[in-house]
C-alpha positions in Angstrom: 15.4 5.4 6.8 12.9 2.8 7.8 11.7 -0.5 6.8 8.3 -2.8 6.4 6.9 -5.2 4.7 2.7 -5.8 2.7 3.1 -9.6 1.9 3.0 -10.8 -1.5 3.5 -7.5 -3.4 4.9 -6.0 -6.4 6.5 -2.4 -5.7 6.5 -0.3 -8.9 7.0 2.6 -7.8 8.0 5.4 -5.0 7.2 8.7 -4.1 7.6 11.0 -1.1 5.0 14.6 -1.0 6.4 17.8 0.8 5.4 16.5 4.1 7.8 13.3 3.9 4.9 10.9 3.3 6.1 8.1 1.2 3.6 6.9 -1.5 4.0 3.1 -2.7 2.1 1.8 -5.9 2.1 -1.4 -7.5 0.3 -4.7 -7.6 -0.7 -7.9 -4.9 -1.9 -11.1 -5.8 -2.9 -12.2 -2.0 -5.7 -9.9 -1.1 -5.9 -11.6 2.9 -2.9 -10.4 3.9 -3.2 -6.6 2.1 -3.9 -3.6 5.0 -6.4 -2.0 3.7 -7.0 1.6 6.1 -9.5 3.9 4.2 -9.8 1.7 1.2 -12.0 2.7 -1.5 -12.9 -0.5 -2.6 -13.0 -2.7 0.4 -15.1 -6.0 -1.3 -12.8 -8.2 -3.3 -13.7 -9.3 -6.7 -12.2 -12.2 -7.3 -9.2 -11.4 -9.7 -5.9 -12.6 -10.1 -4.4 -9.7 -9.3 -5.2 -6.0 -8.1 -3.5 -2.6 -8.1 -2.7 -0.9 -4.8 -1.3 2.7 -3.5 -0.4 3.0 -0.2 0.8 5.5 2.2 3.1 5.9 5.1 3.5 8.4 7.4 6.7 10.5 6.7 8.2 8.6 10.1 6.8 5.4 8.8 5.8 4.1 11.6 2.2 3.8 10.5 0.1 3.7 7.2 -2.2 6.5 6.5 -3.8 5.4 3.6 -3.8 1.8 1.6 -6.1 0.6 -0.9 
């Protein structure tokens, strides 16, 4: 089990692949503080809001993927 924390977030959901990689989706409202690592849309648009997905490594010690 492990813990962390993307400021100013709103989880909806969790999932874990076959390789233990846990999957996190939901929405943010404070787009300084989000990680981004291999975003696909790394210019901010000026909304209220915005709709993530990130990834952590099945140790969770580091995030593979967040955008």
């Amino acid at each position: 089990m492990y813990a962390t924390s993307i400021p100013a977030t709103q989880g909806q959901a969790v999932a874990v692949d076959s390789n233990g990689n846990s999957y996190f989706v939901g929405y943010t409202s404070y787009i300084p503080a989000f990680p981004l690592v291999a975003g696909i849309q790394p210019t901010y648009f000026g909304t209220q809001e915005f709709a993530f997905i990130t990834k952590l490594n099945a140790a969770g010690t580091a995030l593979v993927d967040s955008t």
